[in-house]
py3Dmol code that shows the C-alpha trace and the ligand (Angstrom):
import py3Dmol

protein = """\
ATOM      1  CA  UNK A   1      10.343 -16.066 -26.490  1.00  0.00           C
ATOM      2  CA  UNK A   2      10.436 -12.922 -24.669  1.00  0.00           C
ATOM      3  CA  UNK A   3       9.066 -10.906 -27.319  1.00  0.00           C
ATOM      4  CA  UNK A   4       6.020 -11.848 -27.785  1.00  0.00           C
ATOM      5  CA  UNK A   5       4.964 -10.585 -24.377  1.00  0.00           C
ATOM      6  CA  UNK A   6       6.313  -7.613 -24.550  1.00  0.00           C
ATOM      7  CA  UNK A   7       4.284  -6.617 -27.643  1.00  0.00           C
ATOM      8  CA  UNK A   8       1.274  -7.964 -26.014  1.00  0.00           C
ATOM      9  CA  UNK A   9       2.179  -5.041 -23.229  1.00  0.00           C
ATOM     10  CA  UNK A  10       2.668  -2.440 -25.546  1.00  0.00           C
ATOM     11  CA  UNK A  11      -0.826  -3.004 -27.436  1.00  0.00           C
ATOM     12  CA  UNK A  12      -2.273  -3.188 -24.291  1.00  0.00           C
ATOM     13  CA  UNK A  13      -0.945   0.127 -23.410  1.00  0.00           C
ATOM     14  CA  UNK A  14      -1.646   2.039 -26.670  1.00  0.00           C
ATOM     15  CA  UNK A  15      -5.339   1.057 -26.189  1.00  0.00           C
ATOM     16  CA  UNK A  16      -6.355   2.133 -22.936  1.00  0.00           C
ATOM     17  CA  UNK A  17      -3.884   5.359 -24.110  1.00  0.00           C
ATOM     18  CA  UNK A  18      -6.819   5.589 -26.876  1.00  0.00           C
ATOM     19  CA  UNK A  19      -9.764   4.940 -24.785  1.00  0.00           C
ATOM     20  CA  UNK A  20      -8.242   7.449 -22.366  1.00  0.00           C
ATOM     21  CA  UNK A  21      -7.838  10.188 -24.913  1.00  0.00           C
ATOM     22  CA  UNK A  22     -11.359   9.223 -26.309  1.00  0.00           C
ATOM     23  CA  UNK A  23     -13.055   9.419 -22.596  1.00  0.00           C
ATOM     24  CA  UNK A  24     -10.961  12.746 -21.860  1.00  0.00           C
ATOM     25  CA  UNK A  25     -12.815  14.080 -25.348  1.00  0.00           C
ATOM     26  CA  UNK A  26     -16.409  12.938 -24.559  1.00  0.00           C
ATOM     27  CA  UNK A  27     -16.622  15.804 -21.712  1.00  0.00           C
ATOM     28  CA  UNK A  28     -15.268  18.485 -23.022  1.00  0.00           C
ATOM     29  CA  UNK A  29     -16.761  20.151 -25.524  1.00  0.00           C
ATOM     30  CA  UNK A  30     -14.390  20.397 -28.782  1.00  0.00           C
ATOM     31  CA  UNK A  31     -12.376  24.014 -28.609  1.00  0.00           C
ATOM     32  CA  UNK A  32     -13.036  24.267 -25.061  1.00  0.00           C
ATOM     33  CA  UNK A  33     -10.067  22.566 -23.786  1.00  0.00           C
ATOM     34  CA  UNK A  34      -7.504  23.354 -20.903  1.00  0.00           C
ATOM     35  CA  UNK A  35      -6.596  26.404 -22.467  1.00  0.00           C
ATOM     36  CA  UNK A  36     -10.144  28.356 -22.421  1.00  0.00           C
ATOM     37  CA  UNK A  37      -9.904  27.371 -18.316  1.00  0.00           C
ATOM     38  CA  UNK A  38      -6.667  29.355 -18.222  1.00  0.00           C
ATOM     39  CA  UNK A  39      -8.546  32.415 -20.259  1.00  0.00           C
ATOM     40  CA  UNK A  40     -11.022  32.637 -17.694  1.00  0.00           C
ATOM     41  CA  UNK A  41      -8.410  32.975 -14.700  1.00  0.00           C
ATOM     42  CA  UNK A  42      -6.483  35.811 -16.404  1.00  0.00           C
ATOM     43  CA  UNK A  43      -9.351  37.450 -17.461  1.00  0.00           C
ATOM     44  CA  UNK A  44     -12.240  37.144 -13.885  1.00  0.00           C
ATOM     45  CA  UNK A  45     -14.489  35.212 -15.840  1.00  0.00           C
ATOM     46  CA  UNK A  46     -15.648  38.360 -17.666  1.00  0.00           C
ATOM     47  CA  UNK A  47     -16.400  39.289 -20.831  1.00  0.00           C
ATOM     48  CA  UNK A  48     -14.215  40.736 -23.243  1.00  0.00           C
ATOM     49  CA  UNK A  49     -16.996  43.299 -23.499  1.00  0.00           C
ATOM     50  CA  UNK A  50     -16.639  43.818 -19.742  1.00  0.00           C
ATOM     51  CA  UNK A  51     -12.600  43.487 -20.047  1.00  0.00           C
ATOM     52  CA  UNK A  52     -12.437  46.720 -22.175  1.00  0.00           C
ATOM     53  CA  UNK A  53     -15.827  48.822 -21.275  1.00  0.00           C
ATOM     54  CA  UNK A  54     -15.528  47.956 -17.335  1.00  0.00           C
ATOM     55  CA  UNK A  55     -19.202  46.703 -15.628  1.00  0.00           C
ATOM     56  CA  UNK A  56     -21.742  48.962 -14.827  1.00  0.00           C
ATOM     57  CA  UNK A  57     -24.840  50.699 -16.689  1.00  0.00           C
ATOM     58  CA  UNK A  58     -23.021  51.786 -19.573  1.00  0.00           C
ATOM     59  CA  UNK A  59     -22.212  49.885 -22.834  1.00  0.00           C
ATOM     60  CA  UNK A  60     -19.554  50.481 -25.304  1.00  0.00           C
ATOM     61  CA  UNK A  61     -20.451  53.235 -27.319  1.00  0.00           C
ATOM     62  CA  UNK A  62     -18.762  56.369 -29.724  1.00  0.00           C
ATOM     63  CA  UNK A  63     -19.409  59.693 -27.612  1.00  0.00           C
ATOM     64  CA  UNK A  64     -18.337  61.496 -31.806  1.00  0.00           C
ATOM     65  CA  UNK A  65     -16.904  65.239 -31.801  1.00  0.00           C
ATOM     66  CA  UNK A  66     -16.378  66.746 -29.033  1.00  0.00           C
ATOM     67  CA  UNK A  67     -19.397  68.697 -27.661  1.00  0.00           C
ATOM     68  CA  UNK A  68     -17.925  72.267 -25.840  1.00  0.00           C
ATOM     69  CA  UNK A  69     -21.072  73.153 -24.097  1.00  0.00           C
ATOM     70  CA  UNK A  70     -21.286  69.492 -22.465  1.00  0.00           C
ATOM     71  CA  UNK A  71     -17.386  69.665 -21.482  1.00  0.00           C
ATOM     72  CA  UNK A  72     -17.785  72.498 -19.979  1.00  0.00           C
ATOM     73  CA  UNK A  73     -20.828  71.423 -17.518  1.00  0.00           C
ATOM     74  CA  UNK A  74     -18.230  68.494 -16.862  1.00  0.00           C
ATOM     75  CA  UNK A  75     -15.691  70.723 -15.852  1.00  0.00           C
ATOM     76  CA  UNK A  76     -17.775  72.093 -13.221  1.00  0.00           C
ATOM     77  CA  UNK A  77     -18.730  69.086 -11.727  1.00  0.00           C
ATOM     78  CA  UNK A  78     -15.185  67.639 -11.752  1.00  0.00           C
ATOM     79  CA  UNK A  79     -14.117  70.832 -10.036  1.00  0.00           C
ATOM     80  CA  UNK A  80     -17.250  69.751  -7.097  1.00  0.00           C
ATOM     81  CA  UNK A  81     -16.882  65.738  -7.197  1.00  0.00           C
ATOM     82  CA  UNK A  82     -13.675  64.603  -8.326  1.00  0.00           C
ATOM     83  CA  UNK A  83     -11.076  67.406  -8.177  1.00  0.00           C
ATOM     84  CA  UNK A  84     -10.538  66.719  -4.014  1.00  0.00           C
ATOM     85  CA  UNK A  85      -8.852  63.155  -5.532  1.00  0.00           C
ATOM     86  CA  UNK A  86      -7.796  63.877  -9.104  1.00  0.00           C
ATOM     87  CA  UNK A  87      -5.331  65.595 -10.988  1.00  0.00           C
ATOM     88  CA  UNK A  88      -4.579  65.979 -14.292  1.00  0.00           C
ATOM     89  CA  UNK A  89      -1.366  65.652 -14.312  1.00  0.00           C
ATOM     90  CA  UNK A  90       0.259  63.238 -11.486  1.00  0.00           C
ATOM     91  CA  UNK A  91      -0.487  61.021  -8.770  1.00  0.00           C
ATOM     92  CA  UNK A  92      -3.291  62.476  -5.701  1.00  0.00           C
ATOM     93  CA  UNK A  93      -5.328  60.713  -3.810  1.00  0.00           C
ATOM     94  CA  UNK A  94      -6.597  58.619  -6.745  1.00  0.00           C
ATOM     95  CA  UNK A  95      -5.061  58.447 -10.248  1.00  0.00           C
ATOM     96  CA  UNK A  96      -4.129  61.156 -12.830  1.00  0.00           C
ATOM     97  CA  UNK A  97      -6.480  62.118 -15.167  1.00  0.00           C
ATOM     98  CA  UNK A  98      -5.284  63.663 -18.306  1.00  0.00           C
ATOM     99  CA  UNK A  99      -4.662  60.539 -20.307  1.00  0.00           C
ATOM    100  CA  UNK A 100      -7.486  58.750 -19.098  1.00  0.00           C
ATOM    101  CA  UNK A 101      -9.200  58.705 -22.620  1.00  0.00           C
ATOM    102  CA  UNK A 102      -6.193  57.445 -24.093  1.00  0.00           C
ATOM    103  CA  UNK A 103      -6.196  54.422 -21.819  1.00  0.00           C
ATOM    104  CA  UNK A 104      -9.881  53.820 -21.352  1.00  0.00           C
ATOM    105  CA  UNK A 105     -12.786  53.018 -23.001  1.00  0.00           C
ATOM    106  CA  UNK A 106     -15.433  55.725 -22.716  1.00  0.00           C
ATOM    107  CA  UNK A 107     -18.050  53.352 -21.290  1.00  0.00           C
ATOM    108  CA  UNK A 108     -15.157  52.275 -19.014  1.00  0.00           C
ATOM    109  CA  UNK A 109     -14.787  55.608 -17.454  1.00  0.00           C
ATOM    110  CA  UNK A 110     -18.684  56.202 -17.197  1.00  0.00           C
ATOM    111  CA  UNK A 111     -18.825  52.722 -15.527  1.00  0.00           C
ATOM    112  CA  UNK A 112     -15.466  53.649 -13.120  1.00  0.00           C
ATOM    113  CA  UNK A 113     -17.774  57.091 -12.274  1.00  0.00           C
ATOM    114  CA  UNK A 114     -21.313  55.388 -11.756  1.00  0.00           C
ATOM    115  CA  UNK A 115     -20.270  52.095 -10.412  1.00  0.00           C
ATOM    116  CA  UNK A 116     -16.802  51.751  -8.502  1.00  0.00           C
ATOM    117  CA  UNK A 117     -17.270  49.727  -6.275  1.00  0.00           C
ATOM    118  CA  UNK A 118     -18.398  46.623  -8.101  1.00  0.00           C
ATOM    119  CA  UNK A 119     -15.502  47.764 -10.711  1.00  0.00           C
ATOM    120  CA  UNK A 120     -12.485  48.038  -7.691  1.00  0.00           C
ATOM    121  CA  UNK A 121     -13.633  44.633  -6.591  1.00  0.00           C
ATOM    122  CA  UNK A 122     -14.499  42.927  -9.870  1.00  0.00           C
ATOM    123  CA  UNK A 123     -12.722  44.435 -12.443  1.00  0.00           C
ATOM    124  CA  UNK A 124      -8.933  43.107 -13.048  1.00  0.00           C
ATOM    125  CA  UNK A 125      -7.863  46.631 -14.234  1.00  0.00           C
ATOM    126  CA  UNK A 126      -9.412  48.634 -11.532  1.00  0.00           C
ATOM    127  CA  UNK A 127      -8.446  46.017  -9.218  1.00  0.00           C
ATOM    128  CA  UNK A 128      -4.968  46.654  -9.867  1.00  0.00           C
ATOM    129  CA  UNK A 129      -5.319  50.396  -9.323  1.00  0.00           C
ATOM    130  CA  UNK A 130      -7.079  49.753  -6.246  1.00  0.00           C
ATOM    131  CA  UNK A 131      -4.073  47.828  -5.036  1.00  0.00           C
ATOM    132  CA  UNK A 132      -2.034  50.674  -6.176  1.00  0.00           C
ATOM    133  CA  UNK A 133      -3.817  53.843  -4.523  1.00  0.00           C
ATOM    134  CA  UNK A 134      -5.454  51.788  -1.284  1.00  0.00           C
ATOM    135  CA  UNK A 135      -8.178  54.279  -1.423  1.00  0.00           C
ATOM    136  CA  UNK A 136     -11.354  52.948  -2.626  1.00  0.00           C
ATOM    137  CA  UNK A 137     -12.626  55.517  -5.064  1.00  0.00           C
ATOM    138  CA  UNK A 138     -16.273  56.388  -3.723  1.00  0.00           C
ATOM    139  CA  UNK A 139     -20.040  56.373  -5.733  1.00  0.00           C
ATOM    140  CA  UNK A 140     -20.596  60.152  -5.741  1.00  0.00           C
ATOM    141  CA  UNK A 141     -24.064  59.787  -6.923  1.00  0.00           C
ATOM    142  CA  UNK A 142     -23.737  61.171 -10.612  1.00  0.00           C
ATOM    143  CA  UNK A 143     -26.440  60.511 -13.043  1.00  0.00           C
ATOM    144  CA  UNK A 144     -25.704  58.680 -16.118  1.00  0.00           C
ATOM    145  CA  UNK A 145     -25.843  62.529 -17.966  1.00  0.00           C
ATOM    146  CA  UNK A 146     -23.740  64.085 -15.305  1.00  0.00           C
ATOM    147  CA  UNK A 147     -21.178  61.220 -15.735  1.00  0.00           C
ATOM    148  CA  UNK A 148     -20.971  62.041 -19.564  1.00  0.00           C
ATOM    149  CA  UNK A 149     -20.446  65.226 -19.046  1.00  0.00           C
ATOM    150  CA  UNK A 150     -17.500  64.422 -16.783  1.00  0.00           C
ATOM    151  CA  UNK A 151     -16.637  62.560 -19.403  1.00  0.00           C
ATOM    152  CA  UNK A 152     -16.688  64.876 -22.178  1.00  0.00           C
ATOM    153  CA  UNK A 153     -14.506  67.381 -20.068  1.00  0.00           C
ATOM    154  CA  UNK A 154     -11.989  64.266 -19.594  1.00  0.00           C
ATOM    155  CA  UNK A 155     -11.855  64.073 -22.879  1.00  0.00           C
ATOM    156  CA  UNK A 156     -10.878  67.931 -23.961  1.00  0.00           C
ATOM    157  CA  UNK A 157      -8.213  67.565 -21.072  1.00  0.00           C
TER     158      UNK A 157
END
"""
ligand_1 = """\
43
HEC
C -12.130 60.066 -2.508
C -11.281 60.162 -3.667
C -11.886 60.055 -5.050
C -12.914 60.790 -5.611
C -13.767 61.862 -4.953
C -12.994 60.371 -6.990
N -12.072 59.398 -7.261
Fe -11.721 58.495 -9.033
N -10.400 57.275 -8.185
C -9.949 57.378 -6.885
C -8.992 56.317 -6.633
C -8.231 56.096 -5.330
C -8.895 55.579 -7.823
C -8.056 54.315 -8.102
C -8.951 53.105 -7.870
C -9.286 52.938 -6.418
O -8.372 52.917 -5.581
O -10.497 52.868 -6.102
C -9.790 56.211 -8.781
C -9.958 55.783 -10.091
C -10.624 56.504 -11.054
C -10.660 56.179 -12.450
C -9.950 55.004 -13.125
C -8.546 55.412 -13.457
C -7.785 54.377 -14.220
O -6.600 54.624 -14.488
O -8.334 53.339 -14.550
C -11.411 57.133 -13.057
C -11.738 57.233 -14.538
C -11.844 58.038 -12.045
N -11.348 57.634 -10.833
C -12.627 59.153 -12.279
C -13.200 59.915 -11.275
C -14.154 60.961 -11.516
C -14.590 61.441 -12.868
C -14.548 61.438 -10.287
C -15.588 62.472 -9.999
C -16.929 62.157 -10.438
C -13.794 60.701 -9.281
N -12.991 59.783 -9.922
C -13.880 60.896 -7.919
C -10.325 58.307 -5.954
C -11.365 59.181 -6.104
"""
view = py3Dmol.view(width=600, height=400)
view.addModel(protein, "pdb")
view.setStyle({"model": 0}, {"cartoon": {"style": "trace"}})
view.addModel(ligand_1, "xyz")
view.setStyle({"model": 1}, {"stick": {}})
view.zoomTo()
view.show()
C-alpha cells in the first residue's frame, strides 16, 4: 500500500531530472560546457595566439638564422634604450635578459618592446612580472625594425 506512492515519487523525480538536463542542454552550445568558462578565466579571455606571441603589432613568426649585421644594430640600441633596466644576467630594474628567447616567443618580445603597456595590464604572463618588478616597463618609441633588431641581438645573447 505504501509502495505504490513511492514509485509514483520517484518517476516523478527522474522526469523533471530529464527535462532539467534537457533544458540545461538547449543553451549551451554542445562542447562549450562549464569547463570552456573555466579556460577563459585562467587564460584573460585571450587567444592562445595571444597566450604565447603576447598582443601588440606583431604576429607569430620564424625570425631563421641569425643575421650578425642586424644583431649588432640591436646591440646598440639596447645599450641606448634598455640597458638603464636590463641585464643579461640577473635581476635590475626590470627582468634579466639572456634567456629571454628561450622563454619567449619572438613576436612576444617584439610585442613586450612595442606595446607594454597594454601587455603589463592585459597579458597574464607580463602581468605576473609586473607584479614581480612593480616597475611598469615604459614604450620607448622603437619602430617595428628597431624592435627586431633588439631582438636579433637578444637572441645572439
Ligand atoms: C624603465 C625600465 C625599463 C626599460 C627602459 C626597459 N624595460 Fe623591459 N622591462 C622592465 C620591467 C620592470 C619589466 C617587467 C614587467 C614590468 O614590470 O613592466 C620588463 C619586461 C621586459 C620583457 C619581458 C620579460 C619577461 O620575462 O617576460 C622584455 C622582453 C623586455 N622588458 C625587453 C626590453 C627591451 C628590449 C628594452 C629596450 C627597448 C626594455 N625592455 C626597456 C623595465 C624596463
Amino acid at each position: 500500500m505504501n509502495t505504490k506512492p513511492t514509485l509514483l515519487l520517484l518517476m516523478l523525480t527522474a522526469s523533471l531530472l530529464l527535462l532539467a538536463a534537457c533544458g540545461g542542454g538547449s543553451d549551451t552550445a554542445p562542447g562549450q560546457d562549464a569547463s570552456g568558462g573555466a579556460a577563459q578565466t585562467e587564460t584573460a579571455g585571450l587567444s592562445a595566439e595571444e597566450l604565447e606571441h603576447g598582443i601588440g603589432p606583431i604576429d607569430a613568426f620564424d625570425p631563421g638564422p641569425i643575421d650578425a649585421a642586424l644583431a649588432e644594430n640591436g646591440a646598440e640600441l639596447f645599450r641606448m634604450k634598455c640597458s638603464s633596466c636590463h641585464k643579461m644576467d640577473g635581476r635590475y630594474v626590470g627582468p634579466a635578459l639572456g634567456n629571454i628567447t628561450e622563454e619567449r616567443s619572438p613576436a612576444y618580445i617584439m610585442n613586450m618592446i612595442l606595446n607594454p603597456q597594454e601587455m603589463i595590464t592585459t597579458h597574464p604572463e607580463a602581468k605576473k612580472k609586473f607584479a614581480e618588478f612593480m616597475t611598469p616597463m615604459p614604450n620607448q618609441s622603437l619602430s617595428e625594425d628597431d624592435a627586431r633588431a633588439v631582438l636579433e641581438f637578444l637572441r645572439q645573447q
